[in-house]
N, CA, C and O atoms as a GROMACS GRO file, in nm:
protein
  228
    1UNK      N    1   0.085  -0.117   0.000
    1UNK     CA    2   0.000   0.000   0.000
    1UNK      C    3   0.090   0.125   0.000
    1UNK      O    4   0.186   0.151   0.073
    2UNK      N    5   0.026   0.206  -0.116
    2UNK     CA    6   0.123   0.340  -0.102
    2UNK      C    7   0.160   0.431   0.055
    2UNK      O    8   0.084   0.492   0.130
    3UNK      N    9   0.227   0.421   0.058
    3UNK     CA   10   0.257   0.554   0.179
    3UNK      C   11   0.204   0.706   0.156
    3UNK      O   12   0.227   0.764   0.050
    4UNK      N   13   0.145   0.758   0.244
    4UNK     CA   14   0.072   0.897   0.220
    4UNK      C   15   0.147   1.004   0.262
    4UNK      O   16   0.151   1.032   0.382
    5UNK      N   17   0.234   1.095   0.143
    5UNK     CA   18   0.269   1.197   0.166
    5UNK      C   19   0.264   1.315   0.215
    5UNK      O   20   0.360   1.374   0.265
    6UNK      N   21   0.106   1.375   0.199
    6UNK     CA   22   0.063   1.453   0.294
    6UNK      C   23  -0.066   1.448   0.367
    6UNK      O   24  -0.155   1.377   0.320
    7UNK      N   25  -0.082   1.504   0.457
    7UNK     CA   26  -0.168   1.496   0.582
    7UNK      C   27  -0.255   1.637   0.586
    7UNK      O   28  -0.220   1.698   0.687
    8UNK      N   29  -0.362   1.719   0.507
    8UNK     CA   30  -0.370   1.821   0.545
    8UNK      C   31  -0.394   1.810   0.697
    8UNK      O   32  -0.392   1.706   0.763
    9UNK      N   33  -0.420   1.948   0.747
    9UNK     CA   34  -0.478   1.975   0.869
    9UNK      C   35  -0.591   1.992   0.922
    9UNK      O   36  -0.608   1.977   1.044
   10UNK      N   37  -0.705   2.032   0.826
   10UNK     CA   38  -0.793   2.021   0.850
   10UNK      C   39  -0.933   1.921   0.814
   10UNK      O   40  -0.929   1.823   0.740
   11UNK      N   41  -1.003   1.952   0.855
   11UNK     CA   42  -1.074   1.839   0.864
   11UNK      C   43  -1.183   1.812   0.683
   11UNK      O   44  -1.259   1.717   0.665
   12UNK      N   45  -1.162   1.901   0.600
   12UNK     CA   46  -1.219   1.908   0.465
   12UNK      C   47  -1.045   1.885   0.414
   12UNK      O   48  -0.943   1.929   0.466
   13UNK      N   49  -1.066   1.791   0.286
   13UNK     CA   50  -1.004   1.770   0.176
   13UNK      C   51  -0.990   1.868   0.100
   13UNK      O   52  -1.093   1.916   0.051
   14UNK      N   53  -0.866   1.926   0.069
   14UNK     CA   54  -0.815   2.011  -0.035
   14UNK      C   55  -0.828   1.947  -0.173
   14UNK      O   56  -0.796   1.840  -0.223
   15UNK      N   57  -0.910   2.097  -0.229
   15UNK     CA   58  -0.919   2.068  -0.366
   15UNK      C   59  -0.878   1.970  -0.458
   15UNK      O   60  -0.764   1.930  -0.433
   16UNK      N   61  -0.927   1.920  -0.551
   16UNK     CA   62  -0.808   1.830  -0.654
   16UNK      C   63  -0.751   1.919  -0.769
   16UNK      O   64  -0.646   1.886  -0.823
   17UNK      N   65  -0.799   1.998  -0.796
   17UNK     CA   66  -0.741   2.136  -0.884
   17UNK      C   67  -0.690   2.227  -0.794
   17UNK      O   68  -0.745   2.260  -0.689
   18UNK      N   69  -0.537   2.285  -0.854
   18UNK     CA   70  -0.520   2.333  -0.713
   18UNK      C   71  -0.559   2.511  -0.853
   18UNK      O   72  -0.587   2.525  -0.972
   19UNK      N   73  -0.540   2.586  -0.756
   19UNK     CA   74  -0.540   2.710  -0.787
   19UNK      C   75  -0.392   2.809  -0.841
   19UNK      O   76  -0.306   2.852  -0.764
   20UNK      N   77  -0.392   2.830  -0.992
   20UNK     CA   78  -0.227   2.843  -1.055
   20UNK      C   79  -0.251   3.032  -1.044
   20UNK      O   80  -0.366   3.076  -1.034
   21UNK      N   81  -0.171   3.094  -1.046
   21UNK     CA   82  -0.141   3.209  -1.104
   21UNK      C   83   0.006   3.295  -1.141
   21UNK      O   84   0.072   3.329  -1.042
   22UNK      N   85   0.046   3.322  -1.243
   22UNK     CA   86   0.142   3.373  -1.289
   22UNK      C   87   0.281   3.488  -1.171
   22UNK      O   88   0.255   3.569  -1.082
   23UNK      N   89   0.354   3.465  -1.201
   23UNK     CA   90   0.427   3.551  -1.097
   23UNK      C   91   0.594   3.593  -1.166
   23UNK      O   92   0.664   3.539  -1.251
   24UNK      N   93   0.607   3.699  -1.092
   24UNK     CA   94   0.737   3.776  -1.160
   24UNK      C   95   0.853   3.676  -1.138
   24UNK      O   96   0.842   3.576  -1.067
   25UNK      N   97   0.945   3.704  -1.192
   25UNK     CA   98   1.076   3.656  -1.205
   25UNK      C   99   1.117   3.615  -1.072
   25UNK      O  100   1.099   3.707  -0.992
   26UNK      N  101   1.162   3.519  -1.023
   26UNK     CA  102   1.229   3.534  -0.838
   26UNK      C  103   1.180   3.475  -0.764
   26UNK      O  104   1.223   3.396  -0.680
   27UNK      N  105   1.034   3.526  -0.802
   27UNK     CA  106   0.920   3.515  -0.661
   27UNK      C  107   0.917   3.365  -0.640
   27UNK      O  108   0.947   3.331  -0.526
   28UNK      N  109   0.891   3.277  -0.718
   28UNK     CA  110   0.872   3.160  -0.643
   28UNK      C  111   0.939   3.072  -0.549
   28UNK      O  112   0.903   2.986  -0.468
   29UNK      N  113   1.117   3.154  -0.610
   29UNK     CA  114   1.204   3.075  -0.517
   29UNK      C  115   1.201   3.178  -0.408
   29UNK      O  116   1.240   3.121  -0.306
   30UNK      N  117   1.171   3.309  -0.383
   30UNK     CA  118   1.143   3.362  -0.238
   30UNK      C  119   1.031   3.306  -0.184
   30UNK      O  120   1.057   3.255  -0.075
   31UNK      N  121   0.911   3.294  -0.219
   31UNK     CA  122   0.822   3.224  -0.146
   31UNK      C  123   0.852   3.078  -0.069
   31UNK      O  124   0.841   3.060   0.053
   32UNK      N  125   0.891   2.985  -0.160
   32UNK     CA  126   0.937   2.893  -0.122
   32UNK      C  127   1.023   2.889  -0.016
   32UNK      O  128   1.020   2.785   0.050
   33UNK      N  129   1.118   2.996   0.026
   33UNK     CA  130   1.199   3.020   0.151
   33UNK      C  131   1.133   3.072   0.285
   33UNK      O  132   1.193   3.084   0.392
   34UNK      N  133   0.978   3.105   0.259
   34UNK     CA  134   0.900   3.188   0.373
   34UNK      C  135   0.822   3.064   0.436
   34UNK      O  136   0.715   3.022   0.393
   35UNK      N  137   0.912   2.997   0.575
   35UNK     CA  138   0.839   2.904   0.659
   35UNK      C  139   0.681   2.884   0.655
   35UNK      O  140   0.613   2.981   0.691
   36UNK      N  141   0.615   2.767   0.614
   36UNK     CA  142   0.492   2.770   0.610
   36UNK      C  143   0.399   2.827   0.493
   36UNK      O  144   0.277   2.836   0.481
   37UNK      N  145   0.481   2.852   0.433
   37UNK     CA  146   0.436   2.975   0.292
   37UNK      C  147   0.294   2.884   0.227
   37UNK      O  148   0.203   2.959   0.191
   38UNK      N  149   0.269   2.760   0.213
   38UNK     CA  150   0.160   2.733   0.128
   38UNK      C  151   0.022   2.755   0.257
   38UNK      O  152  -0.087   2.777   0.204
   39UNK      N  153   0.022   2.751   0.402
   39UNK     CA  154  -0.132   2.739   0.465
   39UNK      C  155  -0.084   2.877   0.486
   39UNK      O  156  -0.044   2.775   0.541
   40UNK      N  157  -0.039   3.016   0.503
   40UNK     CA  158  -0.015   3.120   0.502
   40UNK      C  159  -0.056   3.182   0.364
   40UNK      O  160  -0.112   3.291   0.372
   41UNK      N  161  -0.043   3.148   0.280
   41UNK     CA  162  -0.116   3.206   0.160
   41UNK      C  163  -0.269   3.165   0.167
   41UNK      O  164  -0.365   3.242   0.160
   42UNK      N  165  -0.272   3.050   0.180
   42UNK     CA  166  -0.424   2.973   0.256
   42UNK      C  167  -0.529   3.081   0.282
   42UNK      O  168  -0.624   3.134   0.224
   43UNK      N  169  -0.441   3.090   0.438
   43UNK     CA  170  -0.504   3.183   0.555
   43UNK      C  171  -0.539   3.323   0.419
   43UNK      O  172  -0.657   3.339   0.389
   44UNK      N  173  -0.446   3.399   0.357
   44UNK     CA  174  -0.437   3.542   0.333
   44UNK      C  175  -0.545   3.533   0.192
   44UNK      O  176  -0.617   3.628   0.163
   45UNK      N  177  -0.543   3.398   0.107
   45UNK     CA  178  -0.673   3.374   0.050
   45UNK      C  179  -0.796   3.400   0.069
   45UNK      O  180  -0.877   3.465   0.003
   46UNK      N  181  -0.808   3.301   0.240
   46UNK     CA  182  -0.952   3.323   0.255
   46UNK      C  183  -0.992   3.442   0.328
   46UNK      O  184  -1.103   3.484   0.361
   47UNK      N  185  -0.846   3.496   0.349
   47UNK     CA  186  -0.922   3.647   0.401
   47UNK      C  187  -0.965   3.711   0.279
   47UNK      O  188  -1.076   3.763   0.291
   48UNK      N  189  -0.903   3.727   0.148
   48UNK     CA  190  -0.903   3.824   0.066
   48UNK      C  191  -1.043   3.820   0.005
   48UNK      O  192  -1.094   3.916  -0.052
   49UNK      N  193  -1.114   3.677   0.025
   49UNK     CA  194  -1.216   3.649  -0.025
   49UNK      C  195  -1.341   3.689   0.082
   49UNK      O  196  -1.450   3.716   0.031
   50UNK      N  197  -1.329   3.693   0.216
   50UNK     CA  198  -1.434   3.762   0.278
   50UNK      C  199  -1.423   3.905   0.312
   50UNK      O  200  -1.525   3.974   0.324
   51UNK      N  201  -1.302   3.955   0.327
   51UNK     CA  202  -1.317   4.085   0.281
   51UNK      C  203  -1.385   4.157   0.095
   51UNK      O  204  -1.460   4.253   0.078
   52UNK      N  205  -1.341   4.091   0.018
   52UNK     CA  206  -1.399   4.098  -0.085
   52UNK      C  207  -1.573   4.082  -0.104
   52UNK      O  208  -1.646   4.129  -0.192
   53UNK      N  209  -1.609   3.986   0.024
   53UNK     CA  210  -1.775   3.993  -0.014
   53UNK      C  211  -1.815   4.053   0.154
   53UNK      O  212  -1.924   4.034   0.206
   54UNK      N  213  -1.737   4.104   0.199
   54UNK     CA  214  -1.762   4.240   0.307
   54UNK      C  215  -1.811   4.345   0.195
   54UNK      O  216  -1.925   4.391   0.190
   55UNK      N  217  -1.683   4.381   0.086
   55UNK     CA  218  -1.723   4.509   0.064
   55UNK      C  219  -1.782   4.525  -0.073
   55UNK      O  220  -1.763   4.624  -0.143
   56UNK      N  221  -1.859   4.415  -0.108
   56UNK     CA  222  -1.964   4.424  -0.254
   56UNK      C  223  -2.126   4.391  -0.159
   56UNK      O  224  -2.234   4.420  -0.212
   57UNK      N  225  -2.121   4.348  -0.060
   57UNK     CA  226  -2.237   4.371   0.050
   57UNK      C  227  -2.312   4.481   0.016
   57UNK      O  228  -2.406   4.516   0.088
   0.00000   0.00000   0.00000
């Protein structure tokens, strides 16, 4: 039986499409150096998205 690589944390299953978007020159290998960087973008996602339907309310 395969061994399971990752474990999210919470209790819903992450997407099977993940979500792509384009980025400048650099950036990915700086991101990649910022501890925690993929549930930290997470977190700053789902803020951007309830502030976003805060202010079309």
């Amino acid at each position: 039986m395969p061994k399971t690589k990752f474990k999210p944390d919470n209790q819903v299953a992450y997407d099977k499409v993940p979500v792509q978007f384009k980025v400048l020159p650099g950036v990915r290998e700086k991101l990649k150096a910022v501890p925690n960087w993929q549930e930290r973008l997470r977190e700053f996602v789902d803020q951007l998205i309830t502030d976003s339907a805060i202010q079309f309310s």
